[in-house]
C-alpha positions as CSV (number, residue, x, y, z in Angstrom):
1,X,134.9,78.8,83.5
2,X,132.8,77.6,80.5
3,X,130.8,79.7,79.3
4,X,127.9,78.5,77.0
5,X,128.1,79.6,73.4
6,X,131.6,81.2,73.9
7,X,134.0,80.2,71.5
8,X,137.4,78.6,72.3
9,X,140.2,81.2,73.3
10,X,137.5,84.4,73.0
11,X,137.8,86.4,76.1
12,X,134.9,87.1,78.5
13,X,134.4,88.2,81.8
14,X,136.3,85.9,83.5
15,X,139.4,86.1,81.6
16,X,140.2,90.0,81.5
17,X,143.3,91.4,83.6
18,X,141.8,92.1,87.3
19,X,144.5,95.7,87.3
20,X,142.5,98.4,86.0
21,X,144.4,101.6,84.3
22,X,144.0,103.3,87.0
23,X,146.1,100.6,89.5
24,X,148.5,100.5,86.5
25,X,149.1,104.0,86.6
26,X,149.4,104.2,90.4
27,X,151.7,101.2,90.7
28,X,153.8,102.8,87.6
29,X,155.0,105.6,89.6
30,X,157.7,104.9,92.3
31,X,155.9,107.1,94.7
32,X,152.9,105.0,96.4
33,X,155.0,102.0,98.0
34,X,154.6,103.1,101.3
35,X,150.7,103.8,100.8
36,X,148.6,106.3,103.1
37,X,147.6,105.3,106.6
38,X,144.2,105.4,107.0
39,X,143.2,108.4,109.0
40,X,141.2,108.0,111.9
41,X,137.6,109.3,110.8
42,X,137.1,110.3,114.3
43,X,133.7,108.9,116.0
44,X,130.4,110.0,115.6
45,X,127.5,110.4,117.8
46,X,124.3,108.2,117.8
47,X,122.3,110.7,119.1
48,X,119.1,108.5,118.6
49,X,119.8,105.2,119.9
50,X,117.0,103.8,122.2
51,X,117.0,103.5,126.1
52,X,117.5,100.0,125.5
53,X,120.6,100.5,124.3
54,X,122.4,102.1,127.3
55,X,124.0,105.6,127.4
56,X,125.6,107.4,124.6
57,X,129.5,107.6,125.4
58,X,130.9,111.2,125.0
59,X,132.7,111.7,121.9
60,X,134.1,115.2,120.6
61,X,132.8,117.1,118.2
62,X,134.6,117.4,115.4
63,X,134.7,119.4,112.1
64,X,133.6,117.3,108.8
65,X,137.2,117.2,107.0
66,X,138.1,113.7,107.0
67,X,141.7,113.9,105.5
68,X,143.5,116.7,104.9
69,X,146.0,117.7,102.0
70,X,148.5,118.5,105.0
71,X,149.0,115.0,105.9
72,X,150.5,114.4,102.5
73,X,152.8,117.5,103.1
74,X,153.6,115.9,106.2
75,X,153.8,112.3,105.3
76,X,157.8,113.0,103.5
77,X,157.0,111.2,100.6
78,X,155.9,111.6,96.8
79,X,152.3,111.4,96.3
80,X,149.8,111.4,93.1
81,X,146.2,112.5,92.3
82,X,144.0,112.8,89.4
83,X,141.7,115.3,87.9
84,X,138.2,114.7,87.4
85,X,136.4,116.1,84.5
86,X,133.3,113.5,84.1
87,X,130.7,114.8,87.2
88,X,129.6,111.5,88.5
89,X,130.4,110.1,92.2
90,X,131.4,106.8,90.7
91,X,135.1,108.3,88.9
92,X,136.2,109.9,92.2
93,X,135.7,106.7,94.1
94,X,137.2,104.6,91.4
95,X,140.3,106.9,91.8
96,X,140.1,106.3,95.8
97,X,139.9,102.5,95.2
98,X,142.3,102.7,92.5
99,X,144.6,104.1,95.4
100,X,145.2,107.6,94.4
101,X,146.6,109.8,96.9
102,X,143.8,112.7,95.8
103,X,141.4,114.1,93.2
104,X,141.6,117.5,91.8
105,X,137.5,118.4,91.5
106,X,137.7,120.7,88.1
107,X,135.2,123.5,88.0
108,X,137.5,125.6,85.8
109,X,137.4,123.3,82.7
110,X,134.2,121.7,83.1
111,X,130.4,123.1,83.2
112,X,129.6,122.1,86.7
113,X,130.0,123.8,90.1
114,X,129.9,123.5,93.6
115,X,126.0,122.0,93.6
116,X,127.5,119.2,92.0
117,X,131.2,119.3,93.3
118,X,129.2,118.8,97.0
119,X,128.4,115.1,96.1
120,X,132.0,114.8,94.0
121,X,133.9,115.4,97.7
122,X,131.4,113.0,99.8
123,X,131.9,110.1,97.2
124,X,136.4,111.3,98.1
125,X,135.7,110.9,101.5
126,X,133.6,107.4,101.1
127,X,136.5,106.2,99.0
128,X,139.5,107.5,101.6
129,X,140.7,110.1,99.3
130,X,141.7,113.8,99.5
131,X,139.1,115.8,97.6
132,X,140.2,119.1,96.0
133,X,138.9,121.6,94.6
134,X,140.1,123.7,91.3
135,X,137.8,127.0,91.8
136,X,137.7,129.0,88.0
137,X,139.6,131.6,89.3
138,X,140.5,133.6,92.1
139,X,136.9,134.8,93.9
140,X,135.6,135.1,97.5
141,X,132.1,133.4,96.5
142,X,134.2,130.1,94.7
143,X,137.1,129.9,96.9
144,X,134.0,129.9,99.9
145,X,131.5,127.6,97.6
146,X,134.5,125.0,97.3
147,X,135.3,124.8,100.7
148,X,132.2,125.0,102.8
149,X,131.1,121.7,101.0
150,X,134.6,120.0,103.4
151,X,137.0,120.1,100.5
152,X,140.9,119.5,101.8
153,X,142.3,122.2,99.8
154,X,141.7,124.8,97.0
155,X,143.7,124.9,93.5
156,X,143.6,128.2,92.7
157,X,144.5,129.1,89.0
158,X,146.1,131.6,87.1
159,X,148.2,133.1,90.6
160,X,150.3,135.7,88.9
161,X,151.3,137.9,91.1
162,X,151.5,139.0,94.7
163,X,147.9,140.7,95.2
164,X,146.4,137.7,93.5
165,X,148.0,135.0,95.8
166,X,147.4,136.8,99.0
167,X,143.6,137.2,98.3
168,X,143.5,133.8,97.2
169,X,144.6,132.8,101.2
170,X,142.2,135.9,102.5
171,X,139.2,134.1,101.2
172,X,140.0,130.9,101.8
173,X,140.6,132.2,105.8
174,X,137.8,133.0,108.6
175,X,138.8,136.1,110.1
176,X,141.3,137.3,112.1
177,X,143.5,135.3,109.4
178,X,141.2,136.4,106.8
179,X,137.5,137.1,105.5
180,X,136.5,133.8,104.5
181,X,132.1,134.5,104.9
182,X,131.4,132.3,108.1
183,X,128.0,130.4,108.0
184,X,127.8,127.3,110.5
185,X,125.0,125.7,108.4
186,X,127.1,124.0,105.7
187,X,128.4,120.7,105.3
188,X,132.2,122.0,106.4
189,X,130.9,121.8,110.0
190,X,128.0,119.0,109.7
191,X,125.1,121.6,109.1
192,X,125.5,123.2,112.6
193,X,126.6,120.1,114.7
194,X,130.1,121.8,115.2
195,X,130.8,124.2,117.5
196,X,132.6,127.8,117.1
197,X,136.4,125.5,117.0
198,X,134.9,124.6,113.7
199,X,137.0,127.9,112.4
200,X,140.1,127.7,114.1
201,X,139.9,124.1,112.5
202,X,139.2,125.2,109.0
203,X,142.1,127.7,109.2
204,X,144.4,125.3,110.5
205,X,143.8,122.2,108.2
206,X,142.4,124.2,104.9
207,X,145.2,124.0,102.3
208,X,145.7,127.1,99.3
209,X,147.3,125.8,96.6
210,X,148.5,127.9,93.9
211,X,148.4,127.3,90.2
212,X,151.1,129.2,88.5
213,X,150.9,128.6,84.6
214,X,151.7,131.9,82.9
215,X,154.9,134.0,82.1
216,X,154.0,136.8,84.8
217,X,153.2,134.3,87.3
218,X,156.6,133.2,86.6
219,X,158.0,136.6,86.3
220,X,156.6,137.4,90.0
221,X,157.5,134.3,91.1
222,X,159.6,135.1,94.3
223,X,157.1,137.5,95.6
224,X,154.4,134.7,95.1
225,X,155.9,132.0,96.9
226,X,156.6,134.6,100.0
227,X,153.0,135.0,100.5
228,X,151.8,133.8,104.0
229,X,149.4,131.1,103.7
230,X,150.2,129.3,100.2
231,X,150.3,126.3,101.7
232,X,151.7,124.2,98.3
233,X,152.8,125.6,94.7
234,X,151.4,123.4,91.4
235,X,153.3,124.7,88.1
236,X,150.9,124.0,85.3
237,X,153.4,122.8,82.2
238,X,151.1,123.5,79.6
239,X,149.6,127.0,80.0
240,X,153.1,128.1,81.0
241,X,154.3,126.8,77.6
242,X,151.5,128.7,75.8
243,X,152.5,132.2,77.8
244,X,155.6,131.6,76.5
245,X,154.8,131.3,72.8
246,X,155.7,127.4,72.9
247,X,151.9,126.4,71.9
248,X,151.3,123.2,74.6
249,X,155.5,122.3,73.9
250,X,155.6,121.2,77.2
251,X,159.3,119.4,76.6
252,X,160.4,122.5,74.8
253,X,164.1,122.9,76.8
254,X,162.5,126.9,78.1
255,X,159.6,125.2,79.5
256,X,161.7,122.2,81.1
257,X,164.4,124.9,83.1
258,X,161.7,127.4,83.8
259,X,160.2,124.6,85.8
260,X,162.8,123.4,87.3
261,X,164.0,127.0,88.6
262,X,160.6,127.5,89.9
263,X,160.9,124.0,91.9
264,X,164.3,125.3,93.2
265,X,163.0,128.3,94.6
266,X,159.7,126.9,96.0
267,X,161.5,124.3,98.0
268,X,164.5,126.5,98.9
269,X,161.1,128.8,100.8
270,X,159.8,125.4,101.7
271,X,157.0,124.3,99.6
272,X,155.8,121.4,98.2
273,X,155.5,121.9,94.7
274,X,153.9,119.4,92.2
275,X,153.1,119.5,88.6
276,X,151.0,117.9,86.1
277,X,151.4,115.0,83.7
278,X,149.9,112.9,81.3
279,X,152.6,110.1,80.8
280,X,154.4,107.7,83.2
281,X,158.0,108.4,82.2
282,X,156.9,112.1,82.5
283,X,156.0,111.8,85.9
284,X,158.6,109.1,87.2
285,X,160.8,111.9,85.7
286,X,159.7,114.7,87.7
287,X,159.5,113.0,90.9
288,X,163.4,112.8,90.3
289,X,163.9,116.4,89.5
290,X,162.5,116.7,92.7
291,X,158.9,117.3,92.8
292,X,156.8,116.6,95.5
293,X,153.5,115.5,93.7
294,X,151.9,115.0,90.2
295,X,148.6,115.7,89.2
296,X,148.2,112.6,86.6
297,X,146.2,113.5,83.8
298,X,142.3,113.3,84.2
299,X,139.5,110.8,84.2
300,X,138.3,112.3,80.5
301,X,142.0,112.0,78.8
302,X,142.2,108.2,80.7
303,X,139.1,106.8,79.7
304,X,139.3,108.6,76.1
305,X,142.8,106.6,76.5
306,X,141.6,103.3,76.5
307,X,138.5,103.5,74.5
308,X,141.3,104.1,72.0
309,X,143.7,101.4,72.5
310,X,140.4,98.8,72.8
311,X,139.3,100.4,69.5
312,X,142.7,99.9,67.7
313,X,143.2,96.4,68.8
314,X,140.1,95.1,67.1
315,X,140.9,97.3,63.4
């Protein structure tokens, strides 16, 4: 297309590569070829259509999870998700269209909390992807903040030992399984339009995942992974490295086997374990070792990415 005042050969609008970085990324990693199958949302009632309209049909009433992290577990393939750092509804749904497997929702690393992580995991489920939550630390009000907004799953950071993980599936749990506070006003069960299977249902489909990033994580490690309830192990490269007095060496050869012994005993209890990258080859690599998913880098470190490469190719 012509575009007036446009010089011959200079690029506009209509001449950029359609792919975007995130696509690229995706579609880099062997692990997305056979991509998700869109779960049914389940049907809704239209509780104020007019008489005109005929009778509502009966539907059941469900809980407001729309995906769950356990279909992944139980799809038997890889799968890969993103962090997001940047609070605004538009990066999680670029990630969904981008065709992501799942976001990790950061309120460790990043000022924000669950006021804001609420609208972060509506914009997941508009976009068909599995929003999780990375709490600060292990905490009955943050592990119940994160999931009463419908979150998939929790990442819970710094698990180190025994007592840690198993408090980490207490409060993510309504009783008996745990003491997860109940309130059947939040948006978990559709402000009150569920009924009392809304717990059972949260218990069931609710994923703990633990972050395990430091040397006595590591050192506990077999008491850790034989915790009822940790539904998936994530082994956080960097932090490890830092425990270990490697400073952020993530290919240091300690880091590398202490991984891959941790992988080896997760999957030998039956976990799916996943780690987190920041470069293709990196990841195309761990899938190969074995792991089951990767956490690929974050929307900050991507977009910082290629404002760089845009910047360099015009000095």
């Amino acid at each position: 297309m012509h575009v007036p005042g446009k010089q011959k050969g200079m690029m506009n609008c209509h001449t950029l590569p359609r792919a975007s970085v995130c696509e690229k990324i995706v579609f880099a990693v062997p692990i997305l070829y056979n991509r998700r199958q869109t779960v049914a949302a389940g049907a809704t009632a239209n509780a104020r259509r007019g008489a005109s309209f005929g009778p509502v049909p009966a539907v059941e009433m469900r809980w407001n999870m729309k995906r769950r992290f356990g279909e992944l577990k139980e799809s038997g393939r890889s799968f890969i998700g993103t962090g997001i750092m940047i609070p605004a509804a538009e990066m999680v749904e670029i990630a969904g269209y981008a065709g992501f497997d799942f976001v990790i929702i950061d309120e460790e690393h990043t000022q924000f909390a669950s006021e804001t992580s609420i609208d972060l995991v509506r914009a997941a489920e508009a976009s068909d992807i599995i929003p999780i939550i990375r709490v600060p630390e292990v905490s009955e009000v943050y592990l119940k903040k994160a999931l009463d907004t419908g979150a998939s799953a929790v990442v819970v950071p710094n698990i180190c030992d025994r007592q840690s993980a198993e408090e980490a599936v207490y409060y993510s749990r309504f009783a008996p399984a745990g003491g997860r506070g109940a309130c059947p006003g939040v948006r978990a069960n559709r402000f009150g339009m569920g009924d009392n299977g809304y717990y059972e249902n949260a218990n069931r489909d609710v994923s703990v995942i633990a972050l395990i990033e430091g040397a006595k994580g590591m050192e506990n490690f077999d008491e850790i992974i034989g915790v009822k309830g940790i539904d998936a192990i994530y082994i956080g490269p960097v932090d490890l490295s830092m425990s270990m007095g490697l400073q952020g060496d993530v290919y240091n050869p300690r880091v590398v086997e202490a991984m891959e012994r941790m992988i080896a005993k997760a999957q030998g209890k039956g976990h799916v374990v996943g780690t987190y990258c920041t470069q293709i080859d990196d990841a195309k690599k761990w899938i190969a070792r074995g792991v089951n998913f990767i956490d690929y880098s974050t929307d900050t470190s991507m977009f910082m990415e290629i404002c760089q490469g845009v910047v360099k190719a015009f000095l």
